[in-house]
C-alpha positions as CSV (number, residue, x, y, z in Angstrom):
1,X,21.2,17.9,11.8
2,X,22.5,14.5,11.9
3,X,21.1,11.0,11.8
4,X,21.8,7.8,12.4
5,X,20.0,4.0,11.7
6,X,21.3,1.6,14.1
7,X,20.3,-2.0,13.8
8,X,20.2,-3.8,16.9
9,X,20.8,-7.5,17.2
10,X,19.7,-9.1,20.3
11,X,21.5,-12.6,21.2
12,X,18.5,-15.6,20.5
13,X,16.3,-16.5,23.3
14,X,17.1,-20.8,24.0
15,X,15.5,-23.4,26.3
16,X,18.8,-24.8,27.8
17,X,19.6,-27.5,29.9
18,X,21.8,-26.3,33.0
19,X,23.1,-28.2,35.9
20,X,25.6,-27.1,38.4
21,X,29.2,-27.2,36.7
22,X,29.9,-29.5,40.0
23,X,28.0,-31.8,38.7
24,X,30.1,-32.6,36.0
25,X,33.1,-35.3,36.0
26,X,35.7,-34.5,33.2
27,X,37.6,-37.1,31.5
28,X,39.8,-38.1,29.4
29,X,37.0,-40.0,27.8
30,X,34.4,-37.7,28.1
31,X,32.4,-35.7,30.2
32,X,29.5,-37.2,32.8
33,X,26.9,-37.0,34.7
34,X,25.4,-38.9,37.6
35,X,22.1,-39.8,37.0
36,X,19.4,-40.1,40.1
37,X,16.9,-42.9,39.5
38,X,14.5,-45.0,41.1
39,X,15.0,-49.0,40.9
40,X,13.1,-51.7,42.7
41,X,12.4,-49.2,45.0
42,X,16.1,-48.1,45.7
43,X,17.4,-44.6,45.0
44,X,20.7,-45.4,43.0
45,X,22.5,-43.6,40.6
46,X,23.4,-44.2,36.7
47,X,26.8,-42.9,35.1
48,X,25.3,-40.6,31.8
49,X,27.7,-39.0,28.8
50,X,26.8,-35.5,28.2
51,X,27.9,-33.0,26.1
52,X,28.5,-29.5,27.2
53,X,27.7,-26.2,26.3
54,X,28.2,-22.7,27.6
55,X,28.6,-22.1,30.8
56,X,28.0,-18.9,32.7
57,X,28.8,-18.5,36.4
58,X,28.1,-22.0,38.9
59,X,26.4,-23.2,35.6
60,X,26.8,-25.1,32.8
61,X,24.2,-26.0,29.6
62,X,23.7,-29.5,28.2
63,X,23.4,-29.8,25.0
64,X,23.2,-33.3,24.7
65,X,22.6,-36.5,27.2
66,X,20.1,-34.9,29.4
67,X,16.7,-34.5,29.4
68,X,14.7,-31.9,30.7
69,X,13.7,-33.2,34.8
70,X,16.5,-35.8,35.1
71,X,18.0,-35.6,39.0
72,X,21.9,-35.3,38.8
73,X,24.3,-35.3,41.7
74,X,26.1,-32.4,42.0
75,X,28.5,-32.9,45.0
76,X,30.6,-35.7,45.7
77,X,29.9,-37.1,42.0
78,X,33.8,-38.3,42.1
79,X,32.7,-40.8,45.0
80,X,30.2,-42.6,43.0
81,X,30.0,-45.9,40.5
82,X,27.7,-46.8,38.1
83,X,24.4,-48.1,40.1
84,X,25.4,-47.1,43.5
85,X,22.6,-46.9,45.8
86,X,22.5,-43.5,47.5
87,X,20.4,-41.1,49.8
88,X,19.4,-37.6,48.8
89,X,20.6,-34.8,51.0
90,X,20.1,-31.6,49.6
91,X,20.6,-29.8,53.1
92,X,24.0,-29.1,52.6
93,X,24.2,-28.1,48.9
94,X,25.4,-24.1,48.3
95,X,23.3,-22.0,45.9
96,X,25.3,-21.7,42.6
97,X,24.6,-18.3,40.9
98,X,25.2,-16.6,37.7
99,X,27.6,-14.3,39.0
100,X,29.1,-16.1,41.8
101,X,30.9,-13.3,44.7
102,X,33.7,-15.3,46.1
103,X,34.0,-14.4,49.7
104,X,37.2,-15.2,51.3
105,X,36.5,-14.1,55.3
């Protein structure tokens, strides 16, 4: 004859921002993105300050810098300057996940 009341608190719902965590060059100075953009008709890319949020598995949240649609490189991002011209490949990119298996064989 016993009872209990339990009160169940469910973490909030929130629209996020996520990019791969590749994506993202750390510095010293701050963390950034690469940018894809269209200019005069050339595909080139613009250096963006974001700031960062959780992350959870290949993924990362934005929580400020982005906006919701915005293109950014996510492999070879160390390679770049700030309005490089560049060509979109996305053959070669792995899936990120939110529970990544690392496979060694």
């Amino acid at each position: 004859g016993q009872f209990v009341g339990v009160d169940v608190i469910m973490p909030e719902e929130q629209d996020v921002i996520s990019i791969p965590s590749s994506a993202v060059i750390a510095a010293a100075f701050g963390d950034s993105v690469f940018v894809v953009e269209e200019k005069d008709g050339t595909t080139v890319v613009r250096q963006q300050f974001v700031r960062l949020g959780p992350q959870r598995g290949d993924f990362v949240a934005v929580v400020k810098g982005l906006n919701p649609g915005d293109r950014v490189v996510s492999a070879g991002a160390f390679k770049l300057t700030n309005g490089a011209a560049v060509t979109m490949d996305d053959s070669m990119q792995p899936e990120p996940g939110l529970a990544p298996d690392v496979n060694n064989s």
